[in-house]
MIBATI-976366 format. One line per 5 residues: number of its first residue (from 1); their letters; for each residue x, y, z of C-alpha. Coordinates in steps of 0.05 Angstrom, whole numbers. Layout:
// MIBATI-976366
NUM) a) X:Y:Z | ... .
This chain:
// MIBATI-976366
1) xxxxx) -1000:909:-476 | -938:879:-511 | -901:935:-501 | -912:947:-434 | -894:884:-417 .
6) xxxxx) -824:903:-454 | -817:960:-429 | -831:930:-353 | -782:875:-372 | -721:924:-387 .
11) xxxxx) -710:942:-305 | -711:879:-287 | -657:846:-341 | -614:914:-319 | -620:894:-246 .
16) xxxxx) -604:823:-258 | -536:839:-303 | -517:903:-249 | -527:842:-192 | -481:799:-239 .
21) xxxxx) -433:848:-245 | -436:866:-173 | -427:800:-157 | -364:791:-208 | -327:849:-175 .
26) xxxxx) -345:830:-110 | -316:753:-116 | -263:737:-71 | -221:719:-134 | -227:784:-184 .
31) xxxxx) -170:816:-172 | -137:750:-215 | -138:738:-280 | -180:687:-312 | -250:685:-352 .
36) xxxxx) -298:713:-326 | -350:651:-325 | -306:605:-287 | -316:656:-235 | -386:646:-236 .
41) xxxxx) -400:568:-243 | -361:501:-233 | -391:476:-305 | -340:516:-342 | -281:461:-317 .
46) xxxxx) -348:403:-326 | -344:421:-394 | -275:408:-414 | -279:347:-369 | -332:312:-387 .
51) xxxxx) -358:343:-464 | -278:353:-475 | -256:271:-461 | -214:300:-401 | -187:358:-435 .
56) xxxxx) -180:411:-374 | -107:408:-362 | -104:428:-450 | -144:484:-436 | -104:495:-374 .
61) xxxxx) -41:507:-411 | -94:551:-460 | -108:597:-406 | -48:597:-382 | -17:624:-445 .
66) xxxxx) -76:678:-450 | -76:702:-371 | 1:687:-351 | 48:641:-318 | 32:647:-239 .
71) xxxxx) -40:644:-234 | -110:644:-262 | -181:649:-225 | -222:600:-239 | -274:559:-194 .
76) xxxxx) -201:539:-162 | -141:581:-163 | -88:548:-210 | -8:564:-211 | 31:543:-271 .
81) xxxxx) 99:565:-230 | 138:504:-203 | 161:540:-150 | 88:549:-116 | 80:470:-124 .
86) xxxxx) 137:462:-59 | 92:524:-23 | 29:492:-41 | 63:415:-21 | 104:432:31 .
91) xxxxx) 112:392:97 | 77:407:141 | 27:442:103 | -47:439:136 | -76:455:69 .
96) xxxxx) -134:411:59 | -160:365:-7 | -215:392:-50 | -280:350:-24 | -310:359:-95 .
101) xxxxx) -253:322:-131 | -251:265:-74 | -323:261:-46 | -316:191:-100 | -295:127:-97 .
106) xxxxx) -269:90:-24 | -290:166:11 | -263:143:84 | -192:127:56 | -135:162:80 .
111) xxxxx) -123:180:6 | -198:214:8 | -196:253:70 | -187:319:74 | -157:342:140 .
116) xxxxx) -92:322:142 | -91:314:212 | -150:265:201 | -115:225:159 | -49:225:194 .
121) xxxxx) -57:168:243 | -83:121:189 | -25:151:140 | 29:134:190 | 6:62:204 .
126) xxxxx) 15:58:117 | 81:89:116 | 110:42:158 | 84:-19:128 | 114:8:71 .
131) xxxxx) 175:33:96 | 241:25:55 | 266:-30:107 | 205:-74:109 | 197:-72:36 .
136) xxxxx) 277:-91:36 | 259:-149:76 | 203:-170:33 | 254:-174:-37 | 238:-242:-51 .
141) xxxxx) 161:-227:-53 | 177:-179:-101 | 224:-214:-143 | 180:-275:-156 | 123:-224:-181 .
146) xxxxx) 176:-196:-224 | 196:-260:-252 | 129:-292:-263 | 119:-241:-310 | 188:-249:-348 .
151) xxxxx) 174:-325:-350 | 100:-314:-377 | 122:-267:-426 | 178:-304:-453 | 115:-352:-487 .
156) xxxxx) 100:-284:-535 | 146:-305:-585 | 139:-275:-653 | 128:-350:-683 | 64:-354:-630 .
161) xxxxx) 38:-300:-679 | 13:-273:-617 | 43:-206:-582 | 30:-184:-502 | -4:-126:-481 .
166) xxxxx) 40:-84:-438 | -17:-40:-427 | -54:-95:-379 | 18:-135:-367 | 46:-78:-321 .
171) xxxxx) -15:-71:-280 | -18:-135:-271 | 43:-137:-243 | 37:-77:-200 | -30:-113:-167 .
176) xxxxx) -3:-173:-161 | 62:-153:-116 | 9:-97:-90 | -39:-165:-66 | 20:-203:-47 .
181) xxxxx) 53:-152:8 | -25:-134:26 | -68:-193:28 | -66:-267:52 | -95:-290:-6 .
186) xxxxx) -63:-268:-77 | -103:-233:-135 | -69:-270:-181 | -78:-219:-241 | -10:-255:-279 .
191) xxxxx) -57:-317:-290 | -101:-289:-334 | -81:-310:-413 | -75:-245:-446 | -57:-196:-368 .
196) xxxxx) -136:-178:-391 | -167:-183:-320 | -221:-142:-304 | -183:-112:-247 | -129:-77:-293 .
201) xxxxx) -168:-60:-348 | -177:14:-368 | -234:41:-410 | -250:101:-421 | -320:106:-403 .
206) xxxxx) -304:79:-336 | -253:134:-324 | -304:187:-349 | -351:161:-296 | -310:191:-247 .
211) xxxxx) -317:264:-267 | -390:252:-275 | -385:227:-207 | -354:302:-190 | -411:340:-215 .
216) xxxxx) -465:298:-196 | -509:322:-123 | -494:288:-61 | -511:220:-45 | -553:248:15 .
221) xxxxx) -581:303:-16 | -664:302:-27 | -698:276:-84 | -631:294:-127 | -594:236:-91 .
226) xxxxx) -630:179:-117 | -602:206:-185 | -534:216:-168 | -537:140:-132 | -573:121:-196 .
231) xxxxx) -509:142:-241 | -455:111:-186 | -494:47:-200 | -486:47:-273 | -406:52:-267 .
236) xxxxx) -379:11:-314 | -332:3:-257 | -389:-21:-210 | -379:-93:-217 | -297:-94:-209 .
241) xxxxx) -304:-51:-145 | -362:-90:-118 | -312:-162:-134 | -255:-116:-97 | -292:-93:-38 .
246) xxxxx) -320:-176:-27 | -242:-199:-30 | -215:-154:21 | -288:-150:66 | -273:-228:73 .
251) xxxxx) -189:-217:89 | -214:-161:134 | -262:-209:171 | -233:-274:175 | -173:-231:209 .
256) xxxxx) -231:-194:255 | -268:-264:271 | -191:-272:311 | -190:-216:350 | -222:-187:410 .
261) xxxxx) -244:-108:373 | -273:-101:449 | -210:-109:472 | -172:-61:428 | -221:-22:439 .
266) xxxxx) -212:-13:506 | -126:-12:500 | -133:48:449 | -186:86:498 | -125:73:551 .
271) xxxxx) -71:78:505 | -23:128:557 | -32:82:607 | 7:21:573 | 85:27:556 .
276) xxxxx) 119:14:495 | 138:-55:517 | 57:-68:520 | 62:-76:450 | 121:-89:418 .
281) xxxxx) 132:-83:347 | 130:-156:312 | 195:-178:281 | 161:-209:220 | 160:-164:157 .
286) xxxxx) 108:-213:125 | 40:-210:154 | -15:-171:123 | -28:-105:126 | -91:-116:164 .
291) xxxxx) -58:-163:224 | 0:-101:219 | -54:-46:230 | -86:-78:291 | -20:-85:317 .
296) xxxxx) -2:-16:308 | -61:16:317 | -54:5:392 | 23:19:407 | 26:81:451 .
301) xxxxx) 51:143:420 | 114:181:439 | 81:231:469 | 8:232:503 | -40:207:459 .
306) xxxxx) -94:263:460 | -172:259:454 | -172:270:385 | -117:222:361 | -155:168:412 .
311) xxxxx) -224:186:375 | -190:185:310 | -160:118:321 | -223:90:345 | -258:101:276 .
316) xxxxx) -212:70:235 | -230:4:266 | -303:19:224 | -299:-41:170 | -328:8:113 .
321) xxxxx) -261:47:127 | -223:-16:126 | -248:-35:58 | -243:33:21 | -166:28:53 .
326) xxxxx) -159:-27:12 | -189:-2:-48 | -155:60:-43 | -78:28:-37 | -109:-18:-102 .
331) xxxxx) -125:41:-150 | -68:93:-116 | -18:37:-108 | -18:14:-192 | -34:68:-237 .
336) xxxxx) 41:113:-224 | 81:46:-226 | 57:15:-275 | 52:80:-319 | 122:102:-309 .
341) xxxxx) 134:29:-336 | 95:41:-393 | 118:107:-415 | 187:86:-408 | 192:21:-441 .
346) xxxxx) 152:52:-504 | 209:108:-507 | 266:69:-505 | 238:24:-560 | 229:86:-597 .
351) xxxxx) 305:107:-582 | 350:48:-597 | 418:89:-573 | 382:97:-498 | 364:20:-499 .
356) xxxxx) 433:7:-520 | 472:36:-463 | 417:11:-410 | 425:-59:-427 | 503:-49:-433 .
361) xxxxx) 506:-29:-360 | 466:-84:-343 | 505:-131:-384 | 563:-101:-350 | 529:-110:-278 .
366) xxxxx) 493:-160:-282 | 523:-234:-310 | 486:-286:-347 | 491:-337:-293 | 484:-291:-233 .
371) xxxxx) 440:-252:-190 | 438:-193:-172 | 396:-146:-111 | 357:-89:-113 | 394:-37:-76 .
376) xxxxx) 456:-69:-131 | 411:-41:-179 | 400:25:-148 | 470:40:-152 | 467:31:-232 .
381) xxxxx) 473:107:-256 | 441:101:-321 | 380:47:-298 | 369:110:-253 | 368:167:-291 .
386) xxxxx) 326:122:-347 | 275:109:-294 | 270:186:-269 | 266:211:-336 | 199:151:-345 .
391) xxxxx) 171:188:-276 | 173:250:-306 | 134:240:-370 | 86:189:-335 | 60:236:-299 .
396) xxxxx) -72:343:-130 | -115:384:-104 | -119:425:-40 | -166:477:0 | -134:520:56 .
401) xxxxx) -163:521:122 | -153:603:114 | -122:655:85 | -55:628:54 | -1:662:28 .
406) xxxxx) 28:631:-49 | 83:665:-98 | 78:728:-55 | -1:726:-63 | -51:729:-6 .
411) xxxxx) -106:678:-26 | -172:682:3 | -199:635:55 | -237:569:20 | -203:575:-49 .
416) xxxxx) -186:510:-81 | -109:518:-104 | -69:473:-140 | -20:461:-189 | -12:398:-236 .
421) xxxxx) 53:359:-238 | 58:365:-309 | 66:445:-302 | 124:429:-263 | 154:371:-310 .
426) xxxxx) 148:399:-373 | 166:468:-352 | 227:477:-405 | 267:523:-361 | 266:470:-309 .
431) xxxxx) 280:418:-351 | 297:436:-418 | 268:406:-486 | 218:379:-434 | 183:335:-482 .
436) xxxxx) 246:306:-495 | 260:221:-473 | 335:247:-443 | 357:203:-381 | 425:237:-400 .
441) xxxxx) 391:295:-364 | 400:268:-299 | 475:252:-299 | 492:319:-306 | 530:362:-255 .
446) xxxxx) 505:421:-230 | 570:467:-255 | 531:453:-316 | 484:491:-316 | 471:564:-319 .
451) xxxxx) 468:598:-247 | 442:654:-281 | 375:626:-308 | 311:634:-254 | 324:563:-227 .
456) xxxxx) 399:556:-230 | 420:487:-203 | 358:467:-195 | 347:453:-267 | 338:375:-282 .
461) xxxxx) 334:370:-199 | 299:321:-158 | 277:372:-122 | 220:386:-176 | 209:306:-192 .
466) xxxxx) 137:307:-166 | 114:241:-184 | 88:226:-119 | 77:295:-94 | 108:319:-37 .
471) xxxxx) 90:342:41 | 39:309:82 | -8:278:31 | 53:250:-14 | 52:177:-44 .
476) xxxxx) 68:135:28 | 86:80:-16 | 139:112:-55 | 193:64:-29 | 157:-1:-56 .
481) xxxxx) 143:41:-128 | 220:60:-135 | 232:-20:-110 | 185:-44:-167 | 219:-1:-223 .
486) xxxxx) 279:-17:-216 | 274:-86:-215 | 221:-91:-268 | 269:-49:-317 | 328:-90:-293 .
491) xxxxx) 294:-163:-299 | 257:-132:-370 | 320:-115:-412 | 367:-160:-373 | 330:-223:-393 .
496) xxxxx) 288:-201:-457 | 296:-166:-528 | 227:-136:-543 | 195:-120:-604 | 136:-74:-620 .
501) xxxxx) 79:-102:-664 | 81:-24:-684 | 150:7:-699 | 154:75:-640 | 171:139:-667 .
506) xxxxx) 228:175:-634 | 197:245:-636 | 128:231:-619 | 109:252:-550 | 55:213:-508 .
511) xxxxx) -15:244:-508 | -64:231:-442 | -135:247:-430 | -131:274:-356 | -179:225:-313 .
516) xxxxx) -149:246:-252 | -84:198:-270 | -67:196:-345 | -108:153:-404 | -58:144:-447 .
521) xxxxx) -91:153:-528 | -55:116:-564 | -59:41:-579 | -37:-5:-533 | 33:-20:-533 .
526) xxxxx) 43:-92:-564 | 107:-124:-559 | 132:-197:-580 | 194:-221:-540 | 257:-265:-552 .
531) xxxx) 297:-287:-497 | 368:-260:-481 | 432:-302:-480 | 481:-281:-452 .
C-alpha cells in the first residue's frame, strides 16, 4: 500500500515542477536575468528587508555584480545604469508609484498616490507654496530657526561635560522651520533639552515597521485584515503619528470652522465660469499652508478646467486627505535635509583640510559683525560644492501604465521598475572614487574630464545629483531644502568650532540600513561646541 501511494505520488510532484517550470518560462520577465525565485514570490526582497535589518539595496549591488549592470528580474525590474534613472524620472513621465511600497503611512497624500495625474492638482498647489520666491520672502522665518539652534547649542560646552546630539538636533531643526512655514501654531521641537522629542526620534524598530507594513494583507481584506490592522496598531510609531495627526486635525479645523466648504464647493464645481480676477492670488507669503490651499484650490485654471481636474479638486477638500498632507510634508519634508546635514558635518570633521577652506570662505564672506543673505551664500563656490557633495552621500519606485520602453528594452505592461539613487551616486565612472568626501569634485571644468569615457562631461554633473529625484513626482520642496542647507552650513561653521565626543575617521564611509530613507548605523554623532570670534 506504501508503495502505491509512492508510486501515485511521483505524477503528481512531476506535474507540479513541469507547471513551475511552465510557469517560469512563461513569466513576463524571463527573458532577464535574475534568480529564479524572485520571479516566483515577493518574499525573496521580504527577506532581505525585514530578516536582513533593511539589507535589499546590499544584495542589490550582489545581484547586480552576479547578473550585470543594466537590469535584473526580480518581483520589480531593477536598472543599476544611471542613465535609465532620467528615462525612468523623466518629465513628463506617466509612470506610476508601486502601490505595495506606498499603500502605508498618510495613503491619500500627494506623496502616496500613484497616478500622477491624480496627484498633480494637489502637487501644484505644494509647489507653489514652496516656490523659490515665497520661500525668499519668508528668510527671516528661516533664519530665526537657524539661529535658535546656534544659540541653544552654544550651551554644549566641553566644561558642561555634556555634548549635543546632532542626530535629533538637525531634525529638529528641519521640523521646526518645516512647522513654522506650515502651521499657525509652532512644533517647537528646539525646546526640548537634549533635541530628543518624540517627533525626531529614529529607532529602528519603528522604521522596520514599515516594511512589515509592505508585506502585511490589506486593511480591507477578510479575516486577514484584522491582523494586518492589528500590527499597524502596535507601531512603535503609533503614538507620534496619532500626536501628529491631532495637531494638524485641529489647524485644519479651526481654519475650516472659518470658511464656507459649501461655498467652495460650489466655486470649484463652477470654476470656468469665474475669471482670474475672481480670485486673486494674496500678496502675503506668510499664511499657512492650509488658508493658501483653499485659496488656490479655487483659482481658475489657464485653460478649461475639465471634469476630472473639477472631481479631483473636490476630494482634496476630504479632511483625512488634509491630515495625511500634513503628515506626509512632516516625514518627506525632514529626513533628506536634515540627512545631508548630518552626513556632511560628520565628514568634514573627519577631513580637517575641507573644514579649513569652508570656514576660510566664509571668514572671507562673511564678517564678524555683519550679516549676510541667503542667495549671498549661494554664490559661495566652495559652501556649494561642500553641500552637493553632502547630497550625494546622504542619499523611488514606479509601475508603468503599459508597455514602456528603458535602455533600449521593451518592459512588459505592470512591471515595477526602478532604480535607487545610490546606483547613480556611487557609480565611479560618474563620479569617480565615489565613496570619496570630495566637494573639490564639483568645481571642476568640464575640459577636465575625459570626453572619451561613456559619460563624458557629464561626470561629477548635476545632471545625475538625484537627491530629490527628478520629473513629475520629484521633491516639490527642493527650494526650501537647498534654502535650509545653506544657511545651516553657513550659520554652523561661521559662528561655531565643533568637536566630536568621538574622533571621525577620514576613510571610513557611512553605512545605512535602507528603510525606505537611510538609518544611518553608526552612533550618533556627538559634538561639544565653542563659540567663534572673529
Amino acid at each position: 500500500m506504501f508503495h502505491v501511494v509512492i508510486f501515485s505520488f511521483i505524477p503528481v510532484a512531476l506535474a507540479i515542477a513541469l507547471q513551475v517550470l511552465g510557469q517560469t518560462f512563461r513569466h513576463p520577465l524571463s527573458r532577464f536575468p535574475g534568480p529564479l525565485l524572485a520571479k516566483w514570490t515577493v518574499f525573496y526582497r521580504a527577506y532581505y528587508d525585514l530578516c536582513k535589518n533593511g539589507g535589499w539595496l546590499r544584495q542589490l549591488e550582489v545581484l547586480h555584480t552576479v547578473y550585470g549592470r543594466s537590469f535584473i528580474a526580480l518581483e520589480q525590474l531593477h536598472f543599476n545604469d544611471a542613465r535609465a534613472y532620467g528615462e525612468i524620472y523623466a518629465p513628463g513621465s506617466r509612470f506610476h508609484k508601486d502601490p505595495a511600497l506606498y499603500a502605508f503611512g498618510a495613503t491619500s497624500s500627494v506623496f502616496a498616490t500613484q497616478d500622477p495625474q491624480d496627484a498633480a492638482v494637489m502637487r501644484n498647489i505644494l509647489a507653489m507654496f514652496f516656490s523659490r520666491r515665497r520661500v525668499i520672502r519668508r528668510e527671516a522665518a528661516i533664519r530665526d530657526k537657524i539661529v535658535e539652534l546656534i544659540s541653544r547649542l552654544k550651551s554644549f560646552k566641553r566644561e558642561s561635560g555634556i555634548a549635543a546630539n546632532l542626530d535629533n538636533a538637525f531634525p529638529s531643526m528641519v521640523l521646526d522651520v518645516l512647522t513654522a512655514l506650515m502651521f499657525s501654531q509652532p512644533f517647537n521641537m528646539l525646546s526640548s533639552p537634549a533635541f530628543d522629542h518624540p517627533f525626531v526620534r529614529r529607532m529602528e524598530s519603528s522604521s522596520l515597521n514599515l516594511w512589515i507594513m509592505k508585506y502585511l494583507p490589506s486593511r480591507n481584506a477578510p479575516i486577514l485584515g484584522a491582523f494586518s490592522r492589528f500590527m499597524r496598531s502596535m507601531n512603535p510609531l503609533a503614538d507620534v503619528i496619532i500626536a501628529l495627526s491631532k495637531l494638524i486635525k485641529d489647524e485644519i479645523t479651526s481654519i475650516l470652522n472659518r470658511v464656507d466648504l459649501n461655498d467652495v464647493r460650489d466655486r470649484i464645481e463652477n470654476i470656468n465660469e469665474f475669471s482670474a480676477a475672481a480670485a486673486p492670488e494674496s500678496d502675503e507669503t506668510d499664511i499657512p499652508f492650509y488658508p493658501f490651499f483653499l485659496e488656490k484650490i479655487q483659482e481658475p485654471t489657464r485653460k478649461q478646467a475639465s471634469s476630472t481636474e473639477k472631481t479631483n479638486r473636490l476630494n482634496l477638500l476630504n479632511l483625512r486627505r488634509l491630515i495625511d498632507e500634513g503628515i506626509n510634508i512632516r516625514f518627506a519634508g525632514t529626513d533628506t535635509i536634515a540627512n545631508a546635514c548630518l552626513v556632511g558635518v560628520k565628514y568634514l570633521l573627519a577631513h580637517k583640510d575641507i573644514l579649513a577652506r569652508l570656514v576660510a570662505e566664509l571668514d572671507e564672506a562673511w564678517p564678524a559683525d555683519g550679516e549676510i543673505s541667503c542667495e549671498e551664500l549661494e554664490k559661495l563656490p566652495y559652501l556649494t560644492a561642500v553641500i552637493k557633495e553632502s547630497l550625494r552621500l546622504s542619499h523611488g519606485v514606479v509601475s508603468p501604465m503599459g508597455d514602456a520602453v528603458i535602455m533600449g528594452e521593451v518592459i512588459p505592461a505592470g512591471t515595477t521598475i526602478g532604480i535607487s539613487a545610490t546606483f547613480v551616486h556611487l557609480n565611479p565612472e560618474l563620479f569617480p572614487e565615489p565613496t570619496t568626501f570630495s566637494p573639490e569634485r564639483w568645481l571642476k571644468s568640464s575640459s577636465s574630464v575625459d570626453e572619451k569615457k561613456d559619460f563624458g562631461s557629464e561626470v561629477n554633473s548635476d545632471k545625475y545629483l538625484v537627491s530629490f529625484s527628478r520629473g513629475p513626482r520629484s521633491c516639490v520642496g527642493i527650494h526650501l531644502a537647498r534654502f535650509e542647507l545653506y544657511m545651516l552650513f553657513g550659520f554652523l561653521f561661521r559662528k561655531l568650532e565643533l568637536t566630536p565626543t568621538v574622533e571621525q575617521d577620514p576613510n571610513s564611509s557611512l553605512y545605512f540600513d535602507d528603510f525606505f530613507t537611510p538609518l544611518y548605523t553608526d552612533d550618533p554623532l556627538c559634538v561639544f561646541t565653542k563659540e567663534r570670534v572673529g
